[in-house]
Residue, then its C-alpha position, 0 to 999 in steps of 0.5 A: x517650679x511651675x509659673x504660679x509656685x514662682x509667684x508665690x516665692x518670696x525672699x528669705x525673711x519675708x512672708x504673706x500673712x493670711x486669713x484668719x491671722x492678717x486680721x488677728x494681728x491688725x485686731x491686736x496692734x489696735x487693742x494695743x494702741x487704745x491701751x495706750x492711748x488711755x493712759x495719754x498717748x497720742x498716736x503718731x503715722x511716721x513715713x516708710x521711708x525718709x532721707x538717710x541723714x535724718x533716719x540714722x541721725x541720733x539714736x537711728x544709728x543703731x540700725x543703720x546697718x539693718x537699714x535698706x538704701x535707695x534712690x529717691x529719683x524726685x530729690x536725687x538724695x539716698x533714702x533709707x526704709x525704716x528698721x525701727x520706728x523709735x527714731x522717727x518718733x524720736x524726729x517727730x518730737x523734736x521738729x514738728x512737735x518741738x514746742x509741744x509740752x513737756x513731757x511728750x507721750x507718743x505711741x505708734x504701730x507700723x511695719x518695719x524691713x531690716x537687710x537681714x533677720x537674727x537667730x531668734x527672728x529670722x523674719x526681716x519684715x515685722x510689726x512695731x506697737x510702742x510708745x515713747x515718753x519724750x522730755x521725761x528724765x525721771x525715775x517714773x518715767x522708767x516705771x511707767x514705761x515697764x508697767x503700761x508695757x506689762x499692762x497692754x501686754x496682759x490685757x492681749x492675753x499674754x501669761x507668764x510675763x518677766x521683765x529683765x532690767x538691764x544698765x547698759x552704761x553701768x561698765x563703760x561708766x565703771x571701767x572709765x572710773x577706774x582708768x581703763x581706756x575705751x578699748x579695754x572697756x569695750x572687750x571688756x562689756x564685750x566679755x560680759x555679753x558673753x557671760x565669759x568670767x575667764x575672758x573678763x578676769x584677764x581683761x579686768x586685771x586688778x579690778x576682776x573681782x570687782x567685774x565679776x561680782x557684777x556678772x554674778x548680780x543678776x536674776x531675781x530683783x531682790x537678790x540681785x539688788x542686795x548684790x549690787x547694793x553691796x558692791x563698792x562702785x565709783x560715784x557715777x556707777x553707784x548713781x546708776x544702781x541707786x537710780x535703778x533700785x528707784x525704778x524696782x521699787x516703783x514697778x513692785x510697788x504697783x505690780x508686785x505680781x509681776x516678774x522682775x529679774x535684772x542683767x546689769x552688764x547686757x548691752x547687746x541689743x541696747x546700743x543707744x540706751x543711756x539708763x535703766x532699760x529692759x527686755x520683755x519675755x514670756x514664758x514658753x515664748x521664743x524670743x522677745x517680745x520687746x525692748x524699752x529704755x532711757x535714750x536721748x532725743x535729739x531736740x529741735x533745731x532751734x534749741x540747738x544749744x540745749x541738751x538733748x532730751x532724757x526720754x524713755x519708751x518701748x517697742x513690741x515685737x508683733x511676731x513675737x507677741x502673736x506668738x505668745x497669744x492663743x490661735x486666732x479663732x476663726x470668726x463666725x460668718x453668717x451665709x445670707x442666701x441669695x435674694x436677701x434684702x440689703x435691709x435685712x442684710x444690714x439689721x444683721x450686721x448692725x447686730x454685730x454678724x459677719x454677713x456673706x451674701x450668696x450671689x446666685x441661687x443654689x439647691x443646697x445653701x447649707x452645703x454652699x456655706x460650708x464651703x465659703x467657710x461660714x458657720x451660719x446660715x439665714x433660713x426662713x429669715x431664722x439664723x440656723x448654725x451649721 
């Protein structure tokens, strides 16, 4: 390979971003972002790193593994770069943000870098747009968080969205209910990741019945819902479904358009999920285009003594969500032939142009903006398309 294909090499899962899609993409993390602000959350800019203790502190302990360590040579301490935002946002609220009222809307876009990609997104740098509803322990909260996601995302474009709800607590809940110890609980959920009914009606036991008629209560939301509903469950699990038929039936009753099905025993993927949670799919589109759900934020070293706080929120996926949009189009740019004004320059761009001014004279402007990509031309001051 030859001295300029080396320099252009880059590591497994990592890639330059180029005209037009660089900017595509940063168009649509900011469209995202002023849909989210218009419904009340303020943006917040967390570090690409932090130390280690506190970015895998809480909820960050789910990434962990995903999470890049270094040196800090200043301090002498490990740092870590991120691999979620969530948990920082989750350390905004409850430090510098602690004493802000309750509940806290926050909504955030950055990078993030993960030690390694999965089978569906093999990308290990990619883009993050999200919002996290701290302090909000109740069942809007949960549809809210779902709506604005389908909002924003229907606003970019984005068709044939589906929404799958998930309970990630729901077996362990069932199986500690019914006296199956921690090990046995989590072969158990293990097996139902895995839709494996074999798997769980041996580990079950006596309760089999009882955890595959869970496996079998997923797909569309009302069938699904009458499936559970019809389930004798323990007192806690059954507050579970209740909770989660509270939130379908607010998400239904201001988006009935909108595609709702239901995987009560998912956990892959929802590791520091305590409540209702969901997966964002659109039609056609490989992968996800986000995860949300209910967490507990860590509250403020003051309030030590409290209870950490029921919060909720999601984050998008932008290589997934750029997936899911139409090519980005390429911007029509307007070639101003040598000797232009600044003026003149300046009313055109004031009148919404991409200006690219030509910095020596040529004999054929035409054939020149043709080949700086332009799609206009400023002859005899009239702006001819080419």
């Amino acid at each position: 390979m030859n001295e300029t294909g080396d320099r252009a090499l880059l590591p497994a899962g990592l890639q330059d971003i180029l005209p037009p899609q660089a900017a595509h993409e940063a168009g649509v993390v900011e469209r995202l972002l002023a849909g989210f602000a218009s419904q009340g959350y303020e943006r917040v800019k967390p570090p690409l790193l932090e130390f280690e203790e506190t970015l895998m502190a809480g909820a960050g302990a789910a990434v962990a593994q995903q999470t890049f360590r270094l040196m800090d040579p200043v301090s002498q301490r490990m740092m870590g770069l991120r691999a979620d935002i969530t948990p920082q946002v989750a350390r905004i609220a409850a430090t510098r943000l602690g004493r802000a009222p309750r509940p806290l809307r926050l909504c955030y876009g950055g990078q993030v870098l993960r030690v390694r990609g999965g089978q569906l997104r093999g990308e290990r740098q990619f883009g993050q747009a999200g919002v996290e509803l701290i302090g909000a322990p109740q069942a809007a909260a949960d549809a809210e968080v779902v709506l604005l996601a389908a909002e924003a995302l229907g606003s970019l474009g984005v068709v044939g969205l589906s929404i799958d709800l998930n309970l990630p607590p729901l077996v362990t809940a069932v199986a500690a209910a019914l006296g199956i110890d921690r090990e046995g609980g989590d072969a158990l959920r293990q097996a139902l990741d895995r839709k494996d009914a074999a798997a769980v009606e041996a580990l079950a036991g006596a309760h089999g019945a009882l955890f595959l008629a869970l496996l079998r209560a997923a797909g569309p939301a009302g069938p699904a819902m009458a499936a559970l509903g019809a389930l004798e469950l323990p007192p806690g699990a059954a507050a579970e479904i209740a909770r989660l038929a509270e939130v379908v039936g607010q998400i239904q009753a201001a988006a009935p358009e909108l595609t709702l099905t239901l995987d009560p025993v998912e956990h892959r993927g929802f590791e520091y999920q305590t409540g209702v949670s969901f997966t964002i799919f659109a039609r056609g589109v490989r992968g996800e285009l986000g995860r949300g759900g209910r967490y507990l934020a860590e509250t403020a070293a003051e309030q030590a003594a409290s209870a950490p706080e029921s919060s909720t929120g999601f984050t998008l996926y932008m290589d997934t969500v750029l997936r899911a949009l139409p090519k980005a189009e390429q911007i029509a740019r307007l070639y101003l032939r040598a000797g232009t004004t600044p003026a003149r320059a300046r009313e055109l761009r004031a009148a919404g142009w991409i200006t690219l001014a030509g910095l020596e004279a040529v004999a054929d402007g035409k054939a020149e903006a043709r080949r700086l990509a332009c799609s206009h031309i400023l002859t005899d001051d009239r702006i001819e398309e080419l």
